[in-house]
PDB file of N, CA, C and O in Angstrom:
ATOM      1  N   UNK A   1      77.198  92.576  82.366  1.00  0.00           N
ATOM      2  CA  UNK A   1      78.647  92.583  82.270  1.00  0.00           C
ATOM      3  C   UNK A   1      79.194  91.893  83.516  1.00  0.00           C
ATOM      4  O   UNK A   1      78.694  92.143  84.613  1.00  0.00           O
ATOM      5  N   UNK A   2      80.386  90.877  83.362  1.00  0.00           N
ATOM      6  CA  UNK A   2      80.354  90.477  84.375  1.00  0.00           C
ATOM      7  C   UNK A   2      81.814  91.115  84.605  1.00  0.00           C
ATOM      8  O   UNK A   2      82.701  91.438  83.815  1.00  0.00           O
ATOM      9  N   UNK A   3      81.669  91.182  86.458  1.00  0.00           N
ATOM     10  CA  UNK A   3      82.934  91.879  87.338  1.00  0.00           C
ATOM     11  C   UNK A   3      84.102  91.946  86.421  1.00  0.00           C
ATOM     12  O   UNK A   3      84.573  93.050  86.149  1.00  0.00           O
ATOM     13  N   UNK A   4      84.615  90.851  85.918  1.00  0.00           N
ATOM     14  CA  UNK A   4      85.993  90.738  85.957  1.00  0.00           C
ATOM     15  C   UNK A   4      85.893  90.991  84.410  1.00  0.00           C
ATOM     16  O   UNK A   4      86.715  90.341  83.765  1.00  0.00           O
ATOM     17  N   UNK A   5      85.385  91.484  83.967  1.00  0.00           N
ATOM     18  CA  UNK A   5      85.320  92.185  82.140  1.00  0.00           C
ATOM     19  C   UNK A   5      85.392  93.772  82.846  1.00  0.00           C
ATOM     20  O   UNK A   5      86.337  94.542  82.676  1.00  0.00           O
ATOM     21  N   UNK A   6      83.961  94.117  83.812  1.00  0.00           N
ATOM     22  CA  UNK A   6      84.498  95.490  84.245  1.00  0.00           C
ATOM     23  C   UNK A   6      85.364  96.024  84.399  1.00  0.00           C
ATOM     24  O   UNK A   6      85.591  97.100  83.847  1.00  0.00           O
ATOM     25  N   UNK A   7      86.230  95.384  85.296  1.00  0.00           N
ATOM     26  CA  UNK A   7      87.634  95.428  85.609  1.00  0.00           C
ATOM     27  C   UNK A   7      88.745  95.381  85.388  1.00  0.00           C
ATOM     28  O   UNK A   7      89.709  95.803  86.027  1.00  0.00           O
ATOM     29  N   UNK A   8      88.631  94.568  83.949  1.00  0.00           N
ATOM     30  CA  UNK A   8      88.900  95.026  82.715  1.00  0.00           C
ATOM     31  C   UNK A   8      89.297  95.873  81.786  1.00  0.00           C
ATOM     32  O   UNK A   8      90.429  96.017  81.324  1.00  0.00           O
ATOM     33  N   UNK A   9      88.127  96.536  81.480  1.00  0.00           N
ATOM     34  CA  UNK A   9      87.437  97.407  80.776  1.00  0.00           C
ATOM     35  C   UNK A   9      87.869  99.021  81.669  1.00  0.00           C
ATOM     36  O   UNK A   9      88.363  99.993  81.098  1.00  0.00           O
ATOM     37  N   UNK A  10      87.556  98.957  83.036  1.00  0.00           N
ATOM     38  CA  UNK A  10      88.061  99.857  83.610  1.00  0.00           C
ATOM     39  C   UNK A  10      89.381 100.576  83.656  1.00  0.00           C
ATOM     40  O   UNK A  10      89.623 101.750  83.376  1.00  0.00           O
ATOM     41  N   UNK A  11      90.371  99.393  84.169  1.00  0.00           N
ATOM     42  CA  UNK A  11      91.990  99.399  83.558  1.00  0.00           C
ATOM     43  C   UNK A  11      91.767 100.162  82.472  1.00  0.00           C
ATOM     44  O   UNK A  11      91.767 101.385  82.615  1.00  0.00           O
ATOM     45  N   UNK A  12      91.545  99.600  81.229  1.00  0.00           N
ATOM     46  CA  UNK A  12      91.996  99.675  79.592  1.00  0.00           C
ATOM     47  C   UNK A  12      92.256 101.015  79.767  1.00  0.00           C
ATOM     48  O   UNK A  12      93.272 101.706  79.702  1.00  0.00           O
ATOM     49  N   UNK A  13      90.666 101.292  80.093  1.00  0.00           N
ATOM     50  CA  UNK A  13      89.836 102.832  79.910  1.00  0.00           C
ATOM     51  C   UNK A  13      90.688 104.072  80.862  1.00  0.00           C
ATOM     52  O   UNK A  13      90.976 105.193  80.444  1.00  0.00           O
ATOM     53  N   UNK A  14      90.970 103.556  82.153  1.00  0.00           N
ATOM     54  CA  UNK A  14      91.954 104.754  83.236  1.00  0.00           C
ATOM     55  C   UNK A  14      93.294 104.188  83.235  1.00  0.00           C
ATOM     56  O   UNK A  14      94.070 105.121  83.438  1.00  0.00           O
ATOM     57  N   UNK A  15      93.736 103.422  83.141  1.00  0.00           N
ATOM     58  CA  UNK A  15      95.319 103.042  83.084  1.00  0.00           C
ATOM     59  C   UNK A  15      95.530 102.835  84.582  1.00  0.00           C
ATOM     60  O   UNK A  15      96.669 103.039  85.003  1.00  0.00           O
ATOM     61  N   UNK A  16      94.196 102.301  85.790  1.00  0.00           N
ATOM     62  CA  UNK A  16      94.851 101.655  86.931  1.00  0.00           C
ATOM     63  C   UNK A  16      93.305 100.605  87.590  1.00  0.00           C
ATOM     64  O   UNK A  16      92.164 100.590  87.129  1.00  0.00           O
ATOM     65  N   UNK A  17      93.781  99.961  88.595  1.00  0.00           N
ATOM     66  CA  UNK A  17      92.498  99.107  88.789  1.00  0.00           C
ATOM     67  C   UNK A  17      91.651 100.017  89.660  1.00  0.00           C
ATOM     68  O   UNK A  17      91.916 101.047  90.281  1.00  0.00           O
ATOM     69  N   UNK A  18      90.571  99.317  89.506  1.00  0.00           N
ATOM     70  CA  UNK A  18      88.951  99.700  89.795  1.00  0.00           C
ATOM     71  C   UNK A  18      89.328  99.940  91.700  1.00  0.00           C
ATOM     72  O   UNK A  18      89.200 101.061  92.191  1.00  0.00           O
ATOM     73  N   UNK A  19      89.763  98.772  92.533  1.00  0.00           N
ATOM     74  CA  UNK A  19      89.993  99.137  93.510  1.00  0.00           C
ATOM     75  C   UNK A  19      90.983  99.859  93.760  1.00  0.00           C
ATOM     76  O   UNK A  19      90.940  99.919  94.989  1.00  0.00           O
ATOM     77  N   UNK A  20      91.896 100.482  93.420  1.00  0.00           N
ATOM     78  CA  UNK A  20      93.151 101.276  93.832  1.00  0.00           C
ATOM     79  C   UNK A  20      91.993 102.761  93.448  1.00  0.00           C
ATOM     80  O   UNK A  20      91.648 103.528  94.347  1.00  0.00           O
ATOM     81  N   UNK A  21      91.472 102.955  91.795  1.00  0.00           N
ATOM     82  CA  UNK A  21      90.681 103.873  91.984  1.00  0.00           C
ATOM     83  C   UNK A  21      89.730 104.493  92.764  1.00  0.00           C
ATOM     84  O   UNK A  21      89.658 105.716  92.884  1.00  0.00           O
ATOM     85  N   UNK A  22      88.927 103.625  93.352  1.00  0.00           N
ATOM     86  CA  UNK A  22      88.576 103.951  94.200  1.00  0.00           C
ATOM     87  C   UNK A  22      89.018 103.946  95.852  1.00  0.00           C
ATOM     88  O   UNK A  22      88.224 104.406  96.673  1.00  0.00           O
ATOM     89  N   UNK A  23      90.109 103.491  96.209  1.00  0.00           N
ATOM     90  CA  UNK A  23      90.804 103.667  97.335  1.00  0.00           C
ATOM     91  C   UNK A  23      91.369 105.396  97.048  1.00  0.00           C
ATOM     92  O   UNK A  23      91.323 106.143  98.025  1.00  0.00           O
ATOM     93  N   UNK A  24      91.701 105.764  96.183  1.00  0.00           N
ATOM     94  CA  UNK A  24      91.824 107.205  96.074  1.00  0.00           C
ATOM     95  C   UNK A  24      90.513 107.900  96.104  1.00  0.00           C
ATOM     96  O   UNK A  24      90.501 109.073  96.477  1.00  0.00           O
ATOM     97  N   UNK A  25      89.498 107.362  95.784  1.00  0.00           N
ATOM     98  CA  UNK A  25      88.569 108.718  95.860  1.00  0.00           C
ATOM     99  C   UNK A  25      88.078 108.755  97.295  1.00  0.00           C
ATOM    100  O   UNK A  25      87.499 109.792  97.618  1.00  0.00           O
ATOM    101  N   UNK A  26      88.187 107.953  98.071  1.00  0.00           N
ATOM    102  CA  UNK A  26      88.201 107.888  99.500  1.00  0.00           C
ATOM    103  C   UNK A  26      88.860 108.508 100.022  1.00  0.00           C
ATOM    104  O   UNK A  26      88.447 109.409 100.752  1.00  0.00           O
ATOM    105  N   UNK A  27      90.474 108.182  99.789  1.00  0.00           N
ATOM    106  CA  UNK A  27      91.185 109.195 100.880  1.00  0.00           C
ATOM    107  C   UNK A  27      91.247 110.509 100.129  1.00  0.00           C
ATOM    108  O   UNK A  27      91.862 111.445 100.640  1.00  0.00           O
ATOM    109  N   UNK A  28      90.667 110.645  98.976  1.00  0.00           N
ATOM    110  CA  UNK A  28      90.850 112.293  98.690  1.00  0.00           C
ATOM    111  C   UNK A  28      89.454 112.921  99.431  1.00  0.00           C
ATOM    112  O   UNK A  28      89.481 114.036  99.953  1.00  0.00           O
ATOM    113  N   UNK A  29      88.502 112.265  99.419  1.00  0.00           N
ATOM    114  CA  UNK A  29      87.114 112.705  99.984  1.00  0.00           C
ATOM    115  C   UNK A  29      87.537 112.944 101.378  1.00  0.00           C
ATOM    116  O   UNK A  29      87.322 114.074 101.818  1.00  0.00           O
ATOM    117  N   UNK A  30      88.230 111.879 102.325  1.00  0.00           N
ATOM    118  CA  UNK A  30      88.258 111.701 103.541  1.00  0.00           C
ATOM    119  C   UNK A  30      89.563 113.328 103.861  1.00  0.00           C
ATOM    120  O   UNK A  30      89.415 114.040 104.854  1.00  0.00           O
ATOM    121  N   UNK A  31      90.537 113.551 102.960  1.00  0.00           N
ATOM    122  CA  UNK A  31      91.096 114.141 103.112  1.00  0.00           C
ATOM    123  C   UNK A  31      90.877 115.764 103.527  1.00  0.00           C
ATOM    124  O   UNK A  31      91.571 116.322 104.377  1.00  0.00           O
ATOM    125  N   UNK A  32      89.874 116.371 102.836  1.00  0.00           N
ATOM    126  CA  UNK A  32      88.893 117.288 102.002  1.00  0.00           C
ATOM    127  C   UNK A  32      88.397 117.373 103.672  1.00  0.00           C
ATOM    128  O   UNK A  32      88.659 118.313 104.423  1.00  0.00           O
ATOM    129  N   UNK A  33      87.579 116.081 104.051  1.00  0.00           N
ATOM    130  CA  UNK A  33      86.873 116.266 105.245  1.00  0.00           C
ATOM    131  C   UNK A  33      87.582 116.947 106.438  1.00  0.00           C
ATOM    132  O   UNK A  33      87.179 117.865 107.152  1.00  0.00           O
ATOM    133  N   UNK A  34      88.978 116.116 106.474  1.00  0.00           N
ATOM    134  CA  UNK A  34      89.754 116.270 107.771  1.00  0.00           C
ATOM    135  C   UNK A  34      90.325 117.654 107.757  1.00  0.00           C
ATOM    136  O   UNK A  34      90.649 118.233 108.794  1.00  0.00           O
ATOM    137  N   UNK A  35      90.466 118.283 106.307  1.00  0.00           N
ATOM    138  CA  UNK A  35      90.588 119.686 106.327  1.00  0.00           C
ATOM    139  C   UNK A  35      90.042 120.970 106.667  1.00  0.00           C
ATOM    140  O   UNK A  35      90.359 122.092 107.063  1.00  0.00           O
ATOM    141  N   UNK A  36      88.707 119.994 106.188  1.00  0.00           N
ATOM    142  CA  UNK A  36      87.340 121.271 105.839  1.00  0.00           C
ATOM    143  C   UNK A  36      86.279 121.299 107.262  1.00  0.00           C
ATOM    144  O   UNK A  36      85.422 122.098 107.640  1.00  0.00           O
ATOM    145  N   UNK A  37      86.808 120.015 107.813  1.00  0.00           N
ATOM    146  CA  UNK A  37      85.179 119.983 109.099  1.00  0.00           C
ATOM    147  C   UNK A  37      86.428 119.589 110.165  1.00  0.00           C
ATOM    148  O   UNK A  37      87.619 119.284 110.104  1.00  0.00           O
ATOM    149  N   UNK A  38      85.073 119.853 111.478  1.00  0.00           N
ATOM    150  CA  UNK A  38      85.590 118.948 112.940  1.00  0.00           C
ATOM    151  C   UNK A  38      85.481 117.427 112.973  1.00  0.00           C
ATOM    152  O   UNK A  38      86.025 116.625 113.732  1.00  0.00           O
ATOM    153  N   UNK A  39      84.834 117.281 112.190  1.00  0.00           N
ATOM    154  CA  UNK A  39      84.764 115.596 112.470  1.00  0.00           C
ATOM    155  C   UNK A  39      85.480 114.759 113.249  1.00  0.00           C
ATOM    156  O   UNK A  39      86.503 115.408 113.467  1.00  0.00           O
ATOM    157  N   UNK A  40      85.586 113.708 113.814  1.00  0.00           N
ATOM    158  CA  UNK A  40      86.877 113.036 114.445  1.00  0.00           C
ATOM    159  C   UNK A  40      87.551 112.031 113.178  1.00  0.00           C
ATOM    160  O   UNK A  40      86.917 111.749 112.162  1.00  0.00           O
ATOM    161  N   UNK A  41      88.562 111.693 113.381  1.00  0.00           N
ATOM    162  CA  UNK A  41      89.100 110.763 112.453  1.00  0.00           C
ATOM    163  C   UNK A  41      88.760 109.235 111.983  1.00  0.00           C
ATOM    164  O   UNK A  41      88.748 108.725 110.862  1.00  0.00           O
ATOM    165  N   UNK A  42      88.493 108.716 113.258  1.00  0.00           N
ATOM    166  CA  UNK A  42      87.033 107.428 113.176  1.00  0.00           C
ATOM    167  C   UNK A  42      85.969 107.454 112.655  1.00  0.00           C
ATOM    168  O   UNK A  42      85.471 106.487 112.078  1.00  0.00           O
ATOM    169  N   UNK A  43      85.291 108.898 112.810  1.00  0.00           N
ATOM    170  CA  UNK A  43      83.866 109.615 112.017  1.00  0.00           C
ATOM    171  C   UNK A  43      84.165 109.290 110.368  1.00  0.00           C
ATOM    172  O   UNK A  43      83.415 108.701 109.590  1.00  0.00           O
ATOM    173  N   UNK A  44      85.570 109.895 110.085  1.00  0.00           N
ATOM    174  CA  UNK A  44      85.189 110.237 108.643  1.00  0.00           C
ATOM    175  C   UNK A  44      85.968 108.984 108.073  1.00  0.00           C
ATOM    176  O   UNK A  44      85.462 108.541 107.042  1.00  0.00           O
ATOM    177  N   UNK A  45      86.767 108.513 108.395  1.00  0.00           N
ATOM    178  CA  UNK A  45      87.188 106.689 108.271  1.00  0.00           C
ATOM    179  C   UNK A  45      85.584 105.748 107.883  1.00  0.00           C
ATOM    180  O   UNK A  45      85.499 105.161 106.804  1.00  0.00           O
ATOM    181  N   UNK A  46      84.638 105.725 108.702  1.00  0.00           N
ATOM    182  CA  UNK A  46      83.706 105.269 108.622  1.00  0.00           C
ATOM    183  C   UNK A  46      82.836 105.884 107.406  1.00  0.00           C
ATOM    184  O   UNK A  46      82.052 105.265 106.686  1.00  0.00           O
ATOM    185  N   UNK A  47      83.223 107.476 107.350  1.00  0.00           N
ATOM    186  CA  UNK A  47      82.001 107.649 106.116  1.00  0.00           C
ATOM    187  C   UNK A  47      82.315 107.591 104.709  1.00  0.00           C
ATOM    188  O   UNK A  47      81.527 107.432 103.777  1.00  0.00           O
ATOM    189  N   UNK A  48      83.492 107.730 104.676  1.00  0.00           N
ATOM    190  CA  UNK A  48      84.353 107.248 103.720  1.00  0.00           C
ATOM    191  C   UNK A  48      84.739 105.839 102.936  1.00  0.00           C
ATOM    192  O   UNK A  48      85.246 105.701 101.823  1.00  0.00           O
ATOM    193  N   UNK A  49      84.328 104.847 103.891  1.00  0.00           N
ATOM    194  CA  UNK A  49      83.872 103.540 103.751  1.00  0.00           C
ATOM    195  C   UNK A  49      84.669 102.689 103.762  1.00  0.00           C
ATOM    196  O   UNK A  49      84.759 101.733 102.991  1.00  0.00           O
ATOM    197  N   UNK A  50      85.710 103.127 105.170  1.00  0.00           N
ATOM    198  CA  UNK A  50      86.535 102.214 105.851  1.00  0.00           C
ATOM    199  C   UNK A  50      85.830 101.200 106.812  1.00  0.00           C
ATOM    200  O   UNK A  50      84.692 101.300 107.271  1.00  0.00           O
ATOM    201  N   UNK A  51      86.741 100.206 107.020  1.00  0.00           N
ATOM    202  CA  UNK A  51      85.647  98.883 107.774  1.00  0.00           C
ATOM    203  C   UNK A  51      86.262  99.380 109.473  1.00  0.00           C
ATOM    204  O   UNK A  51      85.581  99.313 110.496  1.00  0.00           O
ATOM    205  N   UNK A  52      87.394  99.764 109.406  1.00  0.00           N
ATOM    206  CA  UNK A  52      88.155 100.260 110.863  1.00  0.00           C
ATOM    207  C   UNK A  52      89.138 101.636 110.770  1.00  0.00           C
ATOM    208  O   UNK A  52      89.816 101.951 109.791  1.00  0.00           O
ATOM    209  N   UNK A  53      89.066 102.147 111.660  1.00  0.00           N
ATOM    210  CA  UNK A  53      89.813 103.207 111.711  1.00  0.00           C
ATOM    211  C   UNK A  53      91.555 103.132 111.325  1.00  0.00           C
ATOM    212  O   UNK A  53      92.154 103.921 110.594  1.00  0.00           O
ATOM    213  N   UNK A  54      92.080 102.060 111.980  1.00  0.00           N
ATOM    214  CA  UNK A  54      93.252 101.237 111.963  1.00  0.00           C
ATOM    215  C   UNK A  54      93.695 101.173 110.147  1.00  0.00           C
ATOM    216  O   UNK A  54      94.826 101.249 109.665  1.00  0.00           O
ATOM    217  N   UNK A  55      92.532 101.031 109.513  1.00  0.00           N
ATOM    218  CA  UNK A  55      93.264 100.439 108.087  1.00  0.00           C
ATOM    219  C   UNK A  55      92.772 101.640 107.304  1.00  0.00           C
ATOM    220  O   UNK A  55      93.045 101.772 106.111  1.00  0.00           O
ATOM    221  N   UNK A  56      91.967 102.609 108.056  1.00  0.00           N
ATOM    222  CA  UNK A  56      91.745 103.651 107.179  1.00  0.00           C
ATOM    223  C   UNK A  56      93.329 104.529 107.531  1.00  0.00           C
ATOM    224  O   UNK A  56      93.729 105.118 106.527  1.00  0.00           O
ATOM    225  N   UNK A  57      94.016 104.650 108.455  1.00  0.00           N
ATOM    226  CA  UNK A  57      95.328 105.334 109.085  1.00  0.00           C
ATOM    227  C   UNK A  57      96.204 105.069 108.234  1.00  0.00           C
ATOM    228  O   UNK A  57      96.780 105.901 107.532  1.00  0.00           O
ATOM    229  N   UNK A  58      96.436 103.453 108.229  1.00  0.00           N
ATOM    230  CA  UNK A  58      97.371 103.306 106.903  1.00  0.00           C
ATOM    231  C   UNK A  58      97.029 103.783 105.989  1.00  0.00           C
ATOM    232  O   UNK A  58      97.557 104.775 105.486  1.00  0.00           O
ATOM    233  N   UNK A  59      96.193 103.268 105.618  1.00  0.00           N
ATOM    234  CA  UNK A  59      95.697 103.791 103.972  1.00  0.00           C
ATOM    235  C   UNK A  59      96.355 105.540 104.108  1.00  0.00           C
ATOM    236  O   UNK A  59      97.337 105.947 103.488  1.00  0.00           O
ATOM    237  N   UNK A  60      95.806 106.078 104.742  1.00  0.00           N
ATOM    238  CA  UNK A  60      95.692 107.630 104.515  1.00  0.00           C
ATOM    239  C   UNK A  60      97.929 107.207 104.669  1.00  0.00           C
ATOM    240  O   UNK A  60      98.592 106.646 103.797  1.00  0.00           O
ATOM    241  N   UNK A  61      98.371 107.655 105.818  1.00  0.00           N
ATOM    242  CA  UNK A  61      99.770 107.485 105.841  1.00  0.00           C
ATOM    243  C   UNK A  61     100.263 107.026 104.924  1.00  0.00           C
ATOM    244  O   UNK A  61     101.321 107.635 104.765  1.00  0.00           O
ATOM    245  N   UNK A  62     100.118 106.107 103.999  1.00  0.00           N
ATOM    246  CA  UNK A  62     100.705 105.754 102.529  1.00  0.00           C
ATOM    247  C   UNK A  62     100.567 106.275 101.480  1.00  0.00           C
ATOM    248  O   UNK A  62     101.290 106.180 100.488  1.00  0.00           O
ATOM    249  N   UNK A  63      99.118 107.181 101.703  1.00  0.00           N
ATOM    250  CA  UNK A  63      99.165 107.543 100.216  1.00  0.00           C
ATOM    251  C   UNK A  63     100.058 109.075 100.209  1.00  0.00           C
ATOM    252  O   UNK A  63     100.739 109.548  99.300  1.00  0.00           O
ATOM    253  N   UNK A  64      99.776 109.609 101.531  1.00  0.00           N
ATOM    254  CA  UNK A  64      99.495 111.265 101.950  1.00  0.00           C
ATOM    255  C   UNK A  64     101.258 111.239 102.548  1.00  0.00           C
ATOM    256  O   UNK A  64     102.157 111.926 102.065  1.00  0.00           O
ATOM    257  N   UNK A  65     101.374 110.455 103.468  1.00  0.00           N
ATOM    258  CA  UNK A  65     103.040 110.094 104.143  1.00  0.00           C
ATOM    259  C   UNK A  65     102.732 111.172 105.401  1.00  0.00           C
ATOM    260  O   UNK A  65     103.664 111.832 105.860  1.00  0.00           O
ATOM    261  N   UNK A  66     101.233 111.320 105.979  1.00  0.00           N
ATOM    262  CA  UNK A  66     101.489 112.075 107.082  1.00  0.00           C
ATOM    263  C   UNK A  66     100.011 110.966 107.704  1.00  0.00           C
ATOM    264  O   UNK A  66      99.241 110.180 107.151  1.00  0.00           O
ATOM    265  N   UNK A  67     100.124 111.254 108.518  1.00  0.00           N
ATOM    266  CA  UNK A  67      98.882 110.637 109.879  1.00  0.00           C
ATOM    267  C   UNK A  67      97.161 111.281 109.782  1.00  0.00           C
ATOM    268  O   UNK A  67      97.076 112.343 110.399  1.00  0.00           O
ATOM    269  N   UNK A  68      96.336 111.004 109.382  1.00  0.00           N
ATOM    270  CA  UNK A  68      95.029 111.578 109.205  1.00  0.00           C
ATOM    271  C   UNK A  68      94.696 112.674 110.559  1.00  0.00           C
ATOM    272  O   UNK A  68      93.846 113.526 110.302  1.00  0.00           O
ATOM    273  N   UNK A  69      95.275 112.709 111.909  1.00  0.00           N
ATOM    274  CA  UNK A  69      95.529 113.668 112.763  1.00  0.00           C
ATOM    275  C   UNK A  69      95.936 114.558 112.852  1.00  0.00           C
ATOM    276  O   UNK A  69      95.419 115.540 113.385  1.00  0.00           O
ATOM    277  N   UNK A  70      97.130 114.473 112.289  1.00  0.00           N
ATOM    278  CA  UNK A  70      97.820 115.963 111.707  1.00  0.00           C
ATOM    279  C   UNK A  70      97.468 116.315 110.633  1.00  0.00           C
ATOM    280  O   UNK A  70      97.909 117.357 110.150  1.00  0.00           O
TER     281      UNK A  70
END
């Protein structure tokens, strides 16, 4: 199957794209973390499978409307 049929197919099937979907299961995972453990906020940015801490902040602040710190 190629990518852009997946992606596709994905839409049809959830009613949003493949990357926005999974940009949510990140910051809900990452969210979960910052609740549930000590971790630092760079820690779980990274395990979550942000490339920088910086764009994991936004991310979280846009979806959440608060700071991954607080």
């Amino acid at each position: 199957m190629s990518a852009s049929h997946f992606r596709f197919l994905f839409k049809k099937t959830t009613g949003q794209p493949f990357a926005k979907y999974l940009l949510n299961l990140r910051l809900e995972k990452a969210n979960r973390l910052l609740i549930e453990s000590d971790v630092s906020v760079s820690e779980i940015s990274e395990q979550v499978g942000f490339a920088s801490p910086a764009h994991f902040s936004r991310a979280f602040r846009d979806r959440f409307r608060v700071s991954p710190s607080q």
